[in-house]
C-alpha positions in Angstrom: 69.2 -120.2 141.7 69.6 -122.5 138.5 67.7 -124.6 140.1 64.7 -122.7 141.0 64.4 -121.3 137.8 64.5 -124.4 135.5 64.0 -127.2 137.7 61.6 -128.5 139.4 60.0 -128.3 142.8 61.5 -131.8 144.0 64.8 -130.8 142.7 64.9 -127.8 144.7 63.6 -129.9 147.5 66.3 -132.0 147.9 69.4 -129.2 147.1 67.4 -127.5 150.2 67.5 -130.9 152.4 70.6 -131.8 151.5 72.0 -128.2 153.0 70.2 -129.1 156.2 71.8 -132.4 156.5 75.2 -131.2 156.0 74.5 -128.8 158.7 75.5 -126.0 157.1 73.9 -122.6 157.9 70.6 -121.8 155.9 71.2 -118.3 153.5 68.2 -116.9 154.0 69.5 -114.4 151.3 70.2 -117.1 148.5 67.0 -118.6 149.2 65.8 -115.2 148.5 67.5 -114.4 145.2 66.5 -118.5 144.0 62.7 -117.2 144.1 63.1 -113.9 142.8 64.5 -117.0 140.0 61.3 -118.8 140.2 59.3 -115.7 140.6 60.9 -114.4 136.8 60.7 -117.8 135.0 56.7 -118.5 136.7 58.1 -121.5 138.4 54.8 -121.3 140.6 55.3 -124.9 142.4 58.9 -124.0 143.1 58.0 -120.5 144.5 55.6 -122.1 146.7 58.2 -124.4 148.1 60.9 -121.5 148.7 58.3 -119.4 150.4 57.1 -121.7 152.9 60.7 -122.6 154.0 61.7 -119.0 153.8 58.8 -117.8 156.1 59.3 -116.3 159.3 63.1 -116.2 158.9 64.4 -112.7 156.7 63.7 -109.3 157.6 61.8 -106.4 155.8 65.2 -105.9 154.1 65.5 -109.1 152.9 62.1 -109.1 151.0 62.2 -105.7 149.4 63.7 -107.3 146.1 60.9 -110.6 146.4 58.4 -107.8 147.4 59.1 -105.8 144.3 59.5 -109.1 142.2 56.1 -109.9 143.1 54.0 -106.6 143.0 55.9 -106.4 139.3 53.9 -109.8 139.1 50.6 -108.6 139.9 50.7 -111.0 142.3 48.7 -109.6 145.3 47.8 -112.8 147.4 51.9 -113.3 147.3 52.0 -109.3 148.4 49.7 -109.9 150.8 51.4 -112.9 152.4 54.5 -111.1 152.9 53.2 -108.3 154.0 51.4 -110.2 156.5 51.2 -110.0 160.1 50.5 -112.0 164.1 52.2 -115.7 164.2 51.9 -116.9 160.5 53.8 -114.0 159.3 56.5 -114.4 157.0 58.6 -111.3 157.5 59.0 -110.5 161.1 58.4 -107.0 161.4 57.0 -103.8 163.1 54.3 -101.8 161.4 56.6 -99.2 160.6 58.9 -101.5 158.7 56.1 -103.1 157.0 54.8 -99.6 155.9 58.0 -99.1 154.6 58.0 -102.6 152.8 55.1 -101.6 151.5 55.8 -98.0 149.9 58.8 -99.6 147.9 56.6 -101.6 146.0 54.3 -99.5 145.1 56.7 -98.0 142.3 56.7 -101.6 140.9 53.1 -102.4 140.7 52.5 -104.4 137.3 49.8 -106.2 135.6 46.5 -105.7 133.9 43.9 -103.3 134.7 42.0 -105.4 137.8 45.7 -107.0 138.8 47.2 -103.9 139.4 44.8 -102.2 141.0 44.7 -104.9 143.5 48.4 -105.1 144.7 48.2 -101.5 145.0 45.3 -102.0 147.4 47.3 -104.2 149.2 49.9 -102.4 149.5 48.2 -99.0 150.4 46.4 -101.3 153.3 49.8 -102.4 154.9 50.1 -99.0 155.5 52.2 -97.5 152.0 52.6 -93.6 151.8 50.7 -93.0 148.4 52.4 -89.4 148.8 55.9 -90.4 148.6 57.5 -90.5 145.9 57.0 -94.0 145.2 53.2 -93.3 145.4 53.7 -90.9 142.8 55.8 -92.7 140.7 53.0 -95.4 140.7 50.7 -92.9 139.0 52.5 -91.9 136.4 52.7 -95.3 135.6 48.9 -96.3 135.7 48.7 -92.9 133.8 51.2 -94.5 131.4 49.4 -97.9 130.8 45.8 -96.0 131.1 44.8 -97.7 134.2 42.4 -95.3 135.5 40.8 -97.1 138.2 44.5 -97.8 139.5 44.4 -93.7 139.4 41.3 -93.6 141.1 42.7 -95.6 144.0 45.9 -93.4 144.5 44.6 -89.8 144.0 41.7 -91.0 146.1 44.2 -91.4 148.9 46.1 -88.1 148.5 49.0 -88.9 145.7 49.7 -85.7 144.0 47.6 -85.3 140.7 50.8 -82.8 139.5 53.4 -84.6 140.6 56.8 -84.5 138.2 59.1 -86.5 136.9 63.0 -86.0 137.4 62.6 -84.6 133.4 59.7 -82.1 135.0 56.9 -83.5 133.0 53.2 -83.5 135.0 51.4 -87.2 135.4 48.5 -85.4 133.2 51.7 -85.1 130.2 52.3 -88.7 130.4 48.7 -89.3 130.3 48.2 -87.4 127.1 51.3 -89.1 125.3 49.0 -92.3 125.8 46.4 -91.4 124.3 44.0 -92.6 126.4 41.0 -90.2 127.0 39.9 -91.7 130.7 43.1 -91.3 131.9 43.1 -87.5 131.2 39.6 -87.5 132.1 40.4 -88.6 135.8 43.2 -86.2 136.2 41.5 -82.9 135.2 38.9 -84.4 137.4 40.8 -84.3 140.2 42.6 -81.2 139.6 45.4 -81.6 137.7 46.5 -78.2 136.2 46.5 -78.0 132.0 48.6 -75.7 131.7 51.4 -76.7 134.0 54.8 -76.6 131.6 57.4 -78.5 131.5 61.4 -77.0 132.1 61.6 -76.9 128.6 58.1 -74.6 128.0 56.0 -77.9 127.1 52.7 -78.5 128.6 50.0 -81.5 128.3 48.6 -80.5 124.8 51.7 -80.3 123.3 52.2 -84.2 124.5 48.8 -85.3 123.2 49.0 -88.4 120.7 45.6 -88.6 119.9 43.4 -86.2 118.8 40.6 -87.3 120.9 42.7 -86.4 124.0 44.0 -83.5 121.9 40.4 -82.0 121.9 39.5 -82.7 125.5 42.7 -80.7 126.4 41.8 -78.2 124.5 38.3 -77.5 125.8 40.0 -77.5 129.2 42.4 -75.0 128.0 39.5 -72.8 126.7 37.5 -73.1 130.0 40.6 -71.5 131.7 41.1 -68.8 129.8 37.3 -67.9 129.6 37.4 -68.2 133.6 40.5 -65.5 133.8 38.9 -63.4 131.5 35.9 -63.4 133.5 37.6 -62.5 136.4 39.8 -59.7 134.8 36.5 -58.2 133.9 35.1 -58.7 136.9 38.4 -56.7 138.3 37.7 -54.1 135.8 34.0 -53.8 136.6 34.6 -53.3 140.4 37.3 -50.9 139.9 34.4 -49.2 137.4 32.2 -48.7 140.0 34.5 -47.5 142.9 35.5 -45.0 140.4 32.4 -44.1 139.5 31.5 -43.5 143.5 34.7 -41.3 143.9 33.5 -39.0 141.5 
């Protein structure tokens, strides 16, 4: 593990070779936790070593913690080589495992706007449930770093615009504490509800930090309660007339 992270590739090499020659068994699951190592300190060359010798030996147990390590990365060609499949893969699984594999690290999805956005595709094509809770949990964090077009991609494929948090706050809250307007933008336009509260009475204006995003909550709120009072009088104007025929 030392070794992977501050060492370098021909170091590692050798500790590798030397484990081989004194025939003693290969732990797949140190080998594992020495490039997570690599994978934290960007020891790219070292990674690269550890990955080809680990391929095609763990299970899609083993490489949850890399496969979070490296969605956390933004790295999606590493993603996407563990979550491979046919003779060159490197986890040996079925394609339920590997949609299971796949939904775990979509709660750890990282980087910049285009990076992110990527490993989720990735991970949504190895088959990841973008309505389970880690699908959710993956939009309140693009909603949190005002990703949109990471937002885009996961409502597109069903993850729920009003989902909560374990404190009961909406996606659309943590959106307004950003302050980002295209964020809020792309929730209202896919339905999230504005006035949705929070356990303790809050709801999305009341978490705005901007007043940009203050005002495009508020003409949201507005339009909703113009719409029920056009219905109410709507109400009233049909009961009206049904009492007018009674009479």
């Amino acid at each position: 593990k030392v070794a992977a992270g501050h060492s370098s590739a021909a170091v590692v090499a050798l500790l590798l070779d030397l484990c081989h020659y004194d025939k003693r068994a290969f732990d797949l699951e140190l080998v594992g936790v020495a490039l997570a190592e690599a994978c934290d300190c960007d020891n790219e060359e070292t990674m690269q070593l550890l990955l080809s010798r680990w391929s095609g030996r763990c299970s899609s147990t083993q490489a949850q913690g890399l496969l979070r390590a490296f969605a956390a990365r933004g790295d999606a060609v590493t993603v996407e080589r563990l979550l491979s499949r046919g003779s060159t893969a490197m986890v040996q699984m079925d394609n339920q495992q590997r949609a299971r594999l796949a939904s775990c690290g979509l709660a750890h999805a990282a980087g910049d706007g285009a990076q992110r956005t990527q490993v989720l595709k990735t991970l949504l094509q190895a088959g990841a449930d973008p309505k389970s809770e880690h699908g959710e949990t993956a939009l309140r964090n693009a909603a949190r770093d005002g990703l949109s077009q990471a937002m885009k991609l996961l409502l597109g494929k069903g993850t729920n615009v009003n989902a909560v948090d374990e404190e009961g706050k909406t996606v659309l809250c943590v959106a307004a504490c950003s302050g980002c307007c295209e964020t809020v933008r792309t929730l209202l336009e896919h339905g999230a509800q504005v006035r949705m509260r929070c356990p303790d009475g809050r709801e999305p204006l009341d978490f705005a930090a901007d007043e940009a995003v203050k005002q495009l909550l508020l003409v949201e709120v507005e339009k909703l309660r113009m719409g029920l009072l056009d219905e109410l009088l709507a109400d009233e104007g049909d009961g009206g007339g049904k009492s007018g025929k009674g009479k």
